[in-house]
C-alpha positions as CSV (number, residue, x, y, z in Angstrom):
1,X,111.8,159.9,-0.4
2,X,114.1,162.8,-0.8
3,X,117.6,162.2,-1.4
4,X,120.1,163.6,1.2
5,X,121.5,167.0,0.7
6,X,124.7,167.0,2.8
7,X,127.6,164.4,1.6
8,X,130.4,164.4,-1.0
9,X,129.0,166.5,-3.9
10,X,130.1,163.9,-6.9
11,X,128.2,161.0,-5.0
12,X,125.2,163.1,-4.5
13,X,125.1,163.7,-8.1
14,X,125.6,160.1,-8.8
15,X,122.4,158.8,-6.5
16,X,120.2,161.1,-9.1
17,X,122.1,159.7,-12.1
18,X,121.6,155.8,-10.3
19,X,117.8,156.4,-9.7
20,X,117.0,157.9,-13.4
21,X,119.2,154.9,-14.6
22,X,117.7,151.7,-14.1
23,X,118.2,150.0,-17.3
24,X,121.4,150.5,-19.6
25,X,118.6,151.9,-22.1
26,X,118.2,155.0,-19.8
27,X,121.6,155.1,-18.5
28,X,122.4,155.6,-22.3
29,X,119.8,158.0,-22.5
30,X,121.0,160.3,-19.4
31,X,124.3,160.1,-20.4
32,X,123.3,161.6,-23.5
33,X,121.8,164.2,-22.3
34,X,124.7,165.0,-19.7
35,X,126.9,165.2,-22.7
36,X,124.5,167.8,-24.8
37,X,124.5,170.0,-22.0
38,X,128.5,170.0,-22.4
39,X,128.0,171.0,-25.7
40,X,128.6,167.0,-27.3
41,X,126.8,167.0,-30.8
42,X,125.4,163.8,-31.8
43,X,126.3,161.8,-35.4
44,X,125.1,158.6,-36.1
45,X,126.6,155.7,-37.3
46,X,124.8,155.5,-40.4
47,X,126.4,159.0,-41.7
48,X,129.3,159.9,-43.3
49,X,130.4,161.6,-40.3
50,X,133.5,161.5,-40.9
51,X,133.5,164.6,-43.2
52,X,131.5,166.5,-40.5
53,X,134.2,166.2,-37.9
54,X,136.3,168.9,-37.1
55,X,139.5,169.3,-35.1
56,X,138.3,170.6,-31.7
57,X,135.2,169.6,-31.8
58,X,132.9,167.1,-29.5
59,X,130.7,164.2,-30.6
60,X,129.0,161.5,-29.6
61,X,126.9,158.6,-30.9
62,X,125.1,155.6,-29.4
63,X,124.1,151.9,-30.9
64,X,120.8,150.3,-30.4
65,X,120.1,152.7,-27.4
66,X,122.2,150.6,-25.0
67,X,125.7,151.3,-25.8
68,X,127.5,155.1,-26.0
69,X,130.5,156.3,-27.8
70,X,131.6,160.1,-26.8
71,X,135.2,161.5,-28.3
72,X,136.4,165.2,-28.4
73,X,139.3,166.0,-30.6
74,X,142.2,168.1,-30.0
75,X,142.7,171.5,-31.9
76,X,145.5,169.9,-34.5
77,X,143.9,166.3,-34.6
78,X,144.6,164.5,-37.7
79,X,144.3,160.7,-39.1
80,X,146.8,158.3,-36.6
81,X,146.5,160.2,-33.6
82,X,145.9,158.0,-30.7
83,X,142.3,157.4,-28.8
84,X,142.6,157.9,-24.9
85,X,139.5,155.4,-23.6
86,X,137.8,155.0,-20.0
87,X,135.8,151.6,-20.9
88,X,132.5,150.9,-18.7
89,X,129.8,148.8,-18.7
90,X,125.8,149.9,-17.9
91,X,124.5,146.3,-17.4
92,X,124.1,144.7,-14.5
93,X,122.6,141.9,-13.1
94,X,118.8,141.7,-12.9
95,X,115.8,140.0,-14.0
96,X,113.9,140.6,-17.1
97,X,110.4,139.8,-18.4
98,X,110.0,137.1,-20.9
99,X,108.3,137.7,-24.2
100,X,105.6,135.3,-23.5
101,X,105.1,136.3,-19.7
102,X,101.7,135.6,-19.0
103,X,101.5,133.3,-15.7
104,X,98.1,132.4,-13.6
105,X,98.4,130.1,-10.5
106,X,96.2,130.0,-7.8
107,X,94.5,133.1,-8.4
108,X,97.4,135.2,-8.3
109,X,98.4,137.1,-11.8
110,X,102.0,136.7,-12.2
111,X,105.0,137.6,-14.6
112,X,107.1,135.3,-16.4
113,X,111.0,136.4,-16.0
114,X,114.4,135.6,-16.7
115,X,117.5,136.1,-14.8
116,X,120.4,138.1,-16.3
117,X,123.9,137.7,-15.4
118,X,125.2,136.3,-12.1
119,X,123.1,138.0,-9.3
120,X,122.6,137.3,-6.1
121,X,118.9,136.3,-6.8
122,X,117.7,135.4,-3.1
123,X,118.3,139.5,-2.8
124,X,115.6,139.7,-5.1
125,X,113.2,138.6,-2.7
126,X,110.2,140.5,-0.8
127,X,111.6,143.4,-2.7
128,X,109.6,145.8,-3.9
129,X,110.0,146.0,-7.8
130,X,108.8,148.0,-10.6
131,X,109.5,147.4,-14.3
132,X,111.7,149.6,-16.8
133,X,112.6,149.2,-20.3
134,X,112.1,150.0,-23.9
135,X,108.5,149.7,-26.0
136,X,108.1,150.0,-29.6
137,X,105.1,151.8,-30.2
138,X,102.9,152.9,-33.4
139,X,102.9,156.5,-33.4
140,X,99.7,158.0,-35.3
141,X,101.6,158.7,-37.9
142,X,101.7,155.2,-38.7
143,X,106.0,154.9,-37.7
144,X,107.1,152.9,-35.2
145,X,109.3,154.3,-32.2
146,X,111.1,152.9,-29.6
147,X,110.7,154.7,-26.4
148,X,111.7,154.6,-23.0
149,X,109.3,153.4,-20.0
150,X,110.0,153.3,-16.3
151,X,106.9,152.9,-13.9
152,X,108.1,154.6,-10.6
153,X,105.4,152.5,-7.9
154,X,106.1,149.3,-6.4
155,X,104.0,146.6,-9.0
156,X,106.1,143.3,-8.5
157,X,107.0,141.2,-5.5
158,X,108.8,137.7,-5.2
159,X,107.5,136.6,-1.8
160,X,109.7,134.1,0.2
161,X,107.9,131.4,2.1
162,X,107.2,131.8,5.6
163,X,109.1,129.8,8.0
164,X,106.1,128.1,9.4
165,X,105.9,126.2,6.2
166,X,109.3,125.9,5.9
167,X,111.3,125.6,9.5
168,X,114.5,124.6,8.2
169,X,114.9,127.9,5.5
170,X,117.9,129.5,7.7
171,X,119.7,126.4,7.4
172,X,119.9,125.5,3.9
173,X,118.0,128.4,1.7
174,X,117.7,127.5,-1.9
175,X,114.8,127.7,-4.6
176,X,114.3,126.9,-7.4
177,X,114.9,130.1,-10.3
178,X,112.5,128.6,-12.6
179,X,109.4,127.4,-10.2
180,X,109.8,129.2,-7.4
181,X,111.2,132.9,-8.4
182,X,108.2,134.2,-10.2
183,X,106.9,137.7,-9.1
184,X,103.4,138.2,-8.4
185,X,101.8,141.4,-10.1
186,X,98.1,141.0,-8.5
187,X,95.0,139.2,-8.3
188,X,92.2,137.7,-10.5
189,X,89.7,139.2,-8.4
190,X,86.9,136.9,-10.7
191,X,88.6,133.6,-9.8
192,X,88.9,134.6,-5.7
193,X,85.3,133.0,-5.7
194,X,85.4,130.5,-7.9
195,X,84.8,126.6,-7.2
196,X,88.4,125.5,-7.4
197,X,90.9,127.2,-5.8
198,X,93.5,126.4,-8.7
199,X,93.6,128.1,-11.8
200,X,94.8,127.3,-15.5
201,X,98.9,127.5,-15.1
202,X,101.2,127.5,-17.8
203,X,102.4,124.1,-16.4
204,X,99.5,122.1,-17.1
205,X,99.0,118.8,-19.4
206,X,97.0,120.9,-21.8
207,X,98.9,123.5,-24.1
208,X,96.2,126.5,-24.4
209,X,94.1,127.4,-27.2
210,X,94.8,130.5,-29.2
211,X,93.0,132.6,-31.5
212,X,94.9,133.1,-34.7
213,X,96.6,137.0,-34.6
214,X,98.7,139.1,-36.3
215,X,102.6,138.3,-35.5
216,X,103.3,141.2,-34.9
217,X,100.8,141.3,-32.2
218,X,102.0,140.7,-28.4
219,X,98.6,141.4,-27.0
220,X,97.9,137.5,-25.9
221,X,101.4,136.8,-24.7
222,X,101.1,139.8,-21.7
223,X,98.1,140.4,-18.9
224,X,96.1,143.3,-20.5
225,X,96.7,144.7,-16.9
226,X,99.9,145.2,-17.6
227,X,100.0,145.8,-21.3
228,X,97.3,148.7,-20.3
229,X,99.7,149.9,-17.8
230,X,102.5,150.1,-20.2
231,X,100.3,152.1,-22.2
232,X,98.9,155.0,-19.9
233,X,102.7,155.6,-19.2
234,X,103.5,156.1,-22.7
235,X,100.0,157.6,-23.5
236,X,99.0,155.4,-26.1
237,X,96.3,152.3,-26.6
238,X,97.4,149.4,-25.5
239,X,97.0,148.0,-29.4
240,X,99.5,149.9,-30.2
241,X,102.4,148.4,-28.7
242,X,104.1,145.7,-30.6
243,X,107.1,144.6,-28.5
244,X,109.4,145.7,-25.5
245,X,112.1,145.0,-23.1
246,X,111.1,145.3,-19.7
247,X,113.3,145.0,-16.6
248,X,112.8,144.8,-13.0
249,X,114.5,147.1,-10.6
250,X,114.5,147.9,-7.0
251,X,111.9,151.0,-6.8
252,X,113.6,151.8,-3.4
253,X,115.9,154.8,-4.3
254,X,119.6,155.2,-3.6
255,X,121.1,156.6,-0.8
256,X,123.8,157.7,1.5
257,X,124.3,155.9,4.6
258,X,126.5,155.2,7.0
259,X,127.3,157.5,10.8
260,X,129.1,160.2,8.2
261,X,127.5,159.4,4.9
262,X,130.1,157.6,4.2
263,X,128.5,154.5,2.2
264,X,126.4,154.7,-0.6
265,X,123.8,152.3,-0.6
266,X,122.1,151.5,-4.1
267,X,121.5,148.7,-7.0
268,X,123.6,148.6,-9.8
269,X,127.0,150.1,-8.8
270,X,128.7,147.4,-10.7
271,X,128.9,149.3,-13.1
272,X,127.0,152.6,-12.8
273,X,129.5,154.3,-11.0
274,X,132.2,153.8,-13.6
275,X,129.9,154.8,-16.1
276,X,129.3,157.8,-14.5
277,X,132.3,158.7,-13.9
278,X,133.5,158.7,-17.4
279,X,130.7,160.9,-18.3
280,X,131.5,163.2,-15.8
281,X,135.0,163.6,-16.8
282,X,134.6,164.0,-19.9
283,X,131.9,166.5,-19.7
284,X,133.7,168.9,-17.5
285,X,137.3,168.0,-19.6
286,X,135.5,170.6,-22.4
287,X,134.6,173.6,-20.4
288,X,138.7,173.3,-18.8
289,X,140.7,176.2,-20.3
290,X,143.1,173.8,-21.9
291,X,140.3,172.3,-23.7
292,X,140.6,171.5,-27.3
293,X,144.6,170.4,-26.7
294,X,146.5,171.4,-29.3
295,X,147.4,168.3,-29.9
296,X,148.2,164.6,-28.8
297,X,145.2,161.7,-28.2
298,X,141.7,162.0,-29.0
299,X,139.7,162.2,-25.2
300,X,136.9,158.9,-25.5
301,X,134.5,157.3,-22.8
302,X,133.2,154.0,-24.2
303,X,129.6,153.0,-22.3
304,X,129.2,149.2,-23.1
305,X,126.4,146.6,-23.2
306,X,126.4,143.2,-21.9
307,X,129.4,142.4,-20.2
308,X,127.7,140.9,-17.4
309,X,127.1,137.9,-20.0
310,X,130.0,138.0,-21.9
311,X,130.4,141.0,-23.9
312,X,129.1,139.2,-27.1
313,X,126.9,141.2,-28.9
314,X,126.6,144.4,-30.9
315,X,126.4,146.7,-28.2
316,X,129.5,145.2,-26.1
317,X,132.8,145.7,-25.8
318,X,133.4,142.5,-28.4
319,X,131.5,144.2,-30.8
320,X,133.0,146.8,-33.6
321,X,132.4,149.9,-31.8
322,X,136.1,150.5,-30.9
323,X,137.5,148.9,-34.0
324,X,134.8,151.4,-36.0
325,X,136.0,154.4,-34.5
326,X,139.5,154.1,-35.0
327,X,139.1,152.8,-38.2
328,X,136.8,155.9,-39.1
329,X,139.0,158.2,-37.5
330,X,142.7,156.5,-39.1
331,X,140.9,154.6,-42.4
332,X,144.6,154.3,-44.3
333,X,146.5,150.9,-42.8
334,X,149.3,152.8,-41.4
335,X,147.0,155.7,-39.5
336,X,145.0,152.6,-38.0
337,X,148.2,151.1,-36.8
338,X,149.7,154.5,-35.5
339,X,147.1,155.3,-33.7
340,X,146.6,151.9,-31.7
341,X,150.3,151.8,-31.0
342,X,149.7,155.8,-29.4
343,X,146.2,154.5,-27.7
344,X,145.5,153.8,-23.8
345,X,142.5,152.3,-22.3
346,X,141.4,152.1,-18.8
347,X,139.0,149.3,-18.1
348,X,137.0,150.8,-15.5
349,X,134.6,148.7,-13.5
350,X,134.1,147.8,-9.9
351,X,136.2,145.7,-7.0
352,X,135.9,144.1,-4.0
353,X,136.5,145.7,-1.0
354,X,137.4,144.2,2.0
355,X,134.3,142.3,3.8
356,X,134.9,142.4,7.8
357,X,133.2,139.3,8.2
358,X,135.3,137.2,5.6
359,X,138.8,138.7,5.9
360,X,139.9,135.1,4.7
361,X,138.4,135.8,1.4
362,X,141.1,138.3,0.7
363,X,144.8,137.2,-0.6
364,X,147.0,138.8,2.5
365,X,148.5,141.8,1.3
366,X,145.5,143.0,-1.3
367,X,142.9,144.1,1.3
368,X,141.5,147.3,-0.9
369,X,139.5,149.6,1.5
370,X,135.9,151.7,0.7
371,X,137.2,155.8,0.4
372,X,140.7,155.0,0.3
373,X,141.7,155.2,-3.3
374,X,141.6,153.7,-6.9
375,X,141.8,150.2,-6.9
376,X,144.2,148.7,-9.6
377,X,143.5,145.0,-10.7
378,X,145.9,143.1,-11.4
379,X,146.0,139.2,-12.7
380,X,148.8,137.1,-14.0
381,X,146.4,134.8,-16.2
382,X,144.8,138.0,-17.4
383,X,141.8,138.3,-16.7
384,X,142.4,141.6,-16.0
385,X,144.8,143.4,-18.4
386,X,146.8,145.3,-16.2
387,X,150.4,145.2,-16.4
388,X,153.6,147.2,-15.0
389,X,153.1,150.0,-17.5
390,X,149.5,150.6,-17.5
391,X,149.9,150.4,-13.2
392,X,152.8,152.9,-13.2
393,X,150.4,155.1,-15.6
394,X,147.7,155.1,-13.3
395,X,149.5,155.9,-10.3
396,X,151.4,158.8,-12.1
397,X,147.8,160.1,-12.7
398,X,146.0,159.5,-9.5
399,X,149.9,160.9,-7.8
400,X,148.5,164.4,-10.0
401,X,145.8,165.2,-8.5
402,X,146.7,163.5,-4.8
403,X,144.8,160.4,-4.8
404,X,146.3,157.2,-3.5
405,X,146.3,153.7,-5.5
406,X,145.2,150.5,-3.5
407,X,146.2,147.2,-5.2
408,X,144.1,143.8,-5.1
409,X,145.2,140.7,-6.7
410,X,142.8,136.9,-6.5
411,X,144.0,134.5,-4.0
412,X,145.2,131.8,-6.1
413,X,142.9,128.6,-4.7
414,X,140.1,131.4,-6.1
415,X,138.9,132.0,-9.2
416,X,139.1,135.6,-10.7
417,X,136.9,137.8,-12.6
418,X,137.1,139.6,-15.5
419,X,136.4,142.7,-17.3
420,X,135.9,144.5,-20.9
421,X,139.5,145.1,-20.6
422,X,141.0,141.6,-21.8
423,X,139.0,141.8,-25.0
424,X,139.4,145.2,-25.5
425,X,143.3,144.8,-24.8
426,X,143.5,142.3,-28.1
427,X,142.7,145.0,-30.6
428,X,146.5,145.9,-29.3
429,X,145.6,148.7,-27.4
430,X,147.6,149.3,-24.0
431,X,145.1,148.4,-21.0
432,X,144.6,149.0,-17.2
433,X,142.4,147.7,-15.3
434,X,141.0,150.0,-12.2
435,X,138.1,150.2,-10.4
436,X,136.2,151.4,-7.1
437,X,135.9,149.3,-4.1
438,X,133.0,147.8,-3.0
439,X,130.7,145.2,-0.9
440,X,127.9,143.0,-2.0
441,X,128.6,143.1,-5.6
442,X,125.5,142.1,-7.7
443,X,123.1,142.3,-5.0
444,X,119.9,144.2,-5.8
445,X,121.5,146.4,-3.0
446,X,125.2,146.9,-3.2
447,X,127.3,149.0,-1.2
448,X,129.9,151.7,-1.7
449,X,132.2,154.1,-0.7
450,X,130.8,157.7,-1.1
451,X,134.1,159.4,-1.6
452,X,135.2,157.3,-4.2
453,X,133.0,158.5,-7.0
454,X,135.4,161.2,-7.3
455,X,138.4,159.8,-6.4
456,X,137.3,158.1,-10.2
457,X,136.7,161.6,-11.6
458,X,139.9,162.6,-10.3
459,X,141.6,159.6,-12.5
460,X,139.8,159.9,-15.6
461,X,140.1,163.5,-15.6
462,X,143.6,163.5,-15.5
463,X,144.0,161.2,-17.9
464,X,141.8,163.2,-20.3
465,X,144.4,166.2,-18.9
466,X,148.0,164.7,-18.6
467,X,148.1,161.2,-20.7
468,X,150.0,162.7,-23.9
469,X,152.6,164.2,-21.5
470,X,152.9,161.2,-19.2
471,X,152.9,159.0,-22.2
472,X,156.0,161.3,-24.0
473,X,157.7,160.7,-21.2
474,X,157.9,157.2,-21.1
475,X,160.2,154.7,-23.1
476,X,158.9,151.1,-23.2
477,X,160.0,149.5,-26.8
């Protein structure tokens, strides 16, 4: 299916991004790559890189493939300055292949899976899905690699029961997400034929024998079908992989939709978009004539892992990645201080839009519309982070480059979400939290507005642009 060649040029860009992206391991990846066609040089965590550094220069690094630092540095940067962060996440909710996935039933070959996050599984169903991921491999040289997969034709189906066998499904539709949400990845064309109809399933009285292996072999804990599948993609005997992370995804690609191409219509928008956005932004902030600054914040995107589940790991926004980086970049006591006392972070990640058929949903005066604007979210427990100095910031930037700001606050007998920016915020860094509007938020198809991808380009970019003098301008304590 070819993607559409007339709507807003930024969301255009974005449905290619989207469709190469559909696990945070290759939204990592592309981002990458975006950023070394900018001219970004990559370091690595386990280097001394701070004595590679160099005032006006561009880096980036990444952690465990699934998380993404980029910073450029202005041309008279020195320990203390200030970090200017647009915080994402790449994760979102889907479901994921177990490490002992092997399922027969009833002749059917199927895949054992686990759900991720807080989806909206029954959108999962009688799609047609594909798995992506990471493999470790054995190269010939006898090293081991991990390397990105992603099979691009339909393999994987969770079929819903028809309603002759179920009349009552409209009225009350629930499943079970252990039993019943299992995709199917083929036949066992031997057993079609065979005297009973019912073959060995994992749930039976009698645990299965196993030969004794080598642990670090997977081979009995996968279908050979699919372990052989994994390995013509990667070009290497099946043997030789030793472990992976598989996801499904929606093989139908993103699009724009609506009478004007005015929607985009696509999985994983919470938070793709955001992330990228900040990629974007930053990318083209270094080939702008003002870029290096001479002097004032240091210009960071921060691409995090997991916040779907909490942000608790090593590649989320709990983890040490900020703390690192400011620490690397101010390592005295007083520079660290300085510079989170002169640092600003906008939590970026998506909002609800306005639903026409659940207007009630909505507190009365915090309807935020698709194409209309940033969305600042605001919350007086905090779960977002926002307050009256991070919104006046944002508006002043979006007022810059003549965006308008939308507002959307909970209804109070609702709960409320949350974002990276709460955590983030306690490191004492000042915090926003934006985002774009939206519908259908972690469906396996959400929906957007097309001209809001660079209405968030437009924010983050003047950020990158106008923070320091925004920020010089302001008197708080």
């Amino acid at each position: 299916m070819m993607l559409q060649s007339t709507g807003p040029e930024a969301a255009l860009r974005f449905l290619k991004f989207v469709n190469a992206s559909p696990t945070p391991f290759h939204a990592v990846n592309n981002a990458a790559l975006r950023l070394e066609k900018a001219g970004f040089k990559k370091i690595k965590e386990q280097d001394e890189w701070e004595k590679e550094i160099k005032a006006g220069g561009k880096y980036y690094f990444t952690r465990n493939q699934a998380a993404l630092i980029a910073f450029t540095l202005p041309q008279k940067w020195q320990p203390g300055a200030g970090l200017s962060v647009v915080a994402t996440h790449v994760d979102s909710p889907n479901l994921r292949v177990r490490p002992i996935s092997k399922r027969t039933k009833s002749a059917y070959l199927q895949v054992g899976v686990e759900t991720y996050g807080g989806g909206i599984w029954h959108s999962w169903l009688d799609r047609d899905l594909s798995l992506a991921g990471r493999v470790v491999i054995r190269e010939a040289s006898g090293n081991f690699k991990s390397k990105l997969v992603k099979i691009d034709r339909p393999l994987l189906r969770i079929p819903t029961l028809a309603i002759h066998l179920d009349r009552n499904v409209n009225e009350s539709f629930k499943f079970n997400q252990e039993t019943e949400f299992v995709p199917i990845l083929g036949l066992i064309e031997s057993q079609l034929n065979a005297p009973s109809s019912e073959s060995e399933s994992d749930s039976g009285d009698k645990a299965p024998q196993k030969k004794v292996t080598a642990a670090s072999s997977i081979q009995d804990n996968h279908h050979p079908a699919l372990l052989s599948l994994l390995a013509e993609e990667l070009s290497v005997a099946a043997e030789e992989i030793h472990d992976f992370e598989l996801h499904l995804y929606d093989t139908q690609p993103s699009v724009l939709g609506g009478l004007n191409n005015e929607f985009i219509f696509s999985p994983r928008m919470d938070n793709l978009v955001s992330s990228f956005c900040a990629v974007e932004a930053l990318a083209d902030s270094v080939s702008a004539q003002t870029f290096p600054s001479l002097e004032g914040n240091v210009n960071c995107i921060a691409l995090f892992n997991h916040e779907e589940i909490g942000s608790v790991s090593t590649t989320g926004a709990d983890s040490s990645l900020i703390p690192h980086l400011l620490n690397r970049l101010s390592p005295t006591p007083s520079s660290y201080a300085q510079s989170i006392s002169r640092s600003f972070l906008i939590s970026a990640d998506m909002g609800h839009a306005l639903h026409p058929n659940y207007t009630s949903k909505h507190e009365e005066k915090h309807k935020p519309q698709m194409n209309a604007g940033i969305v600042i979210k605001t919350n007086a427990k905090q779960r977002y982070a926002s307050d009256a100095i991070g919104s006046f910031i944002v508006k002043q930037l979006v007022e810059r480059k003549g965006g308008r700001v939308q507002e959307f606050e909970v209804r109070n007998d609702m709960p409320c979400g949350s974002t990276v920016g709460p955590m983030l915020s306690k490191i004492g860094i000042r915090t926003v939290d934006v985002g774009n509007p939206m519908l259908s938020m972690h469906s396996i198809r959400e929906t957007a507005g097309s001209h809001d991808v660079q209405h968030a380009i437009d924010l983050f970019s003047s950020f990158f642009e106008g923070f320091n003098a925004l920020d010089n301008q302001l008197t708080v304590d």
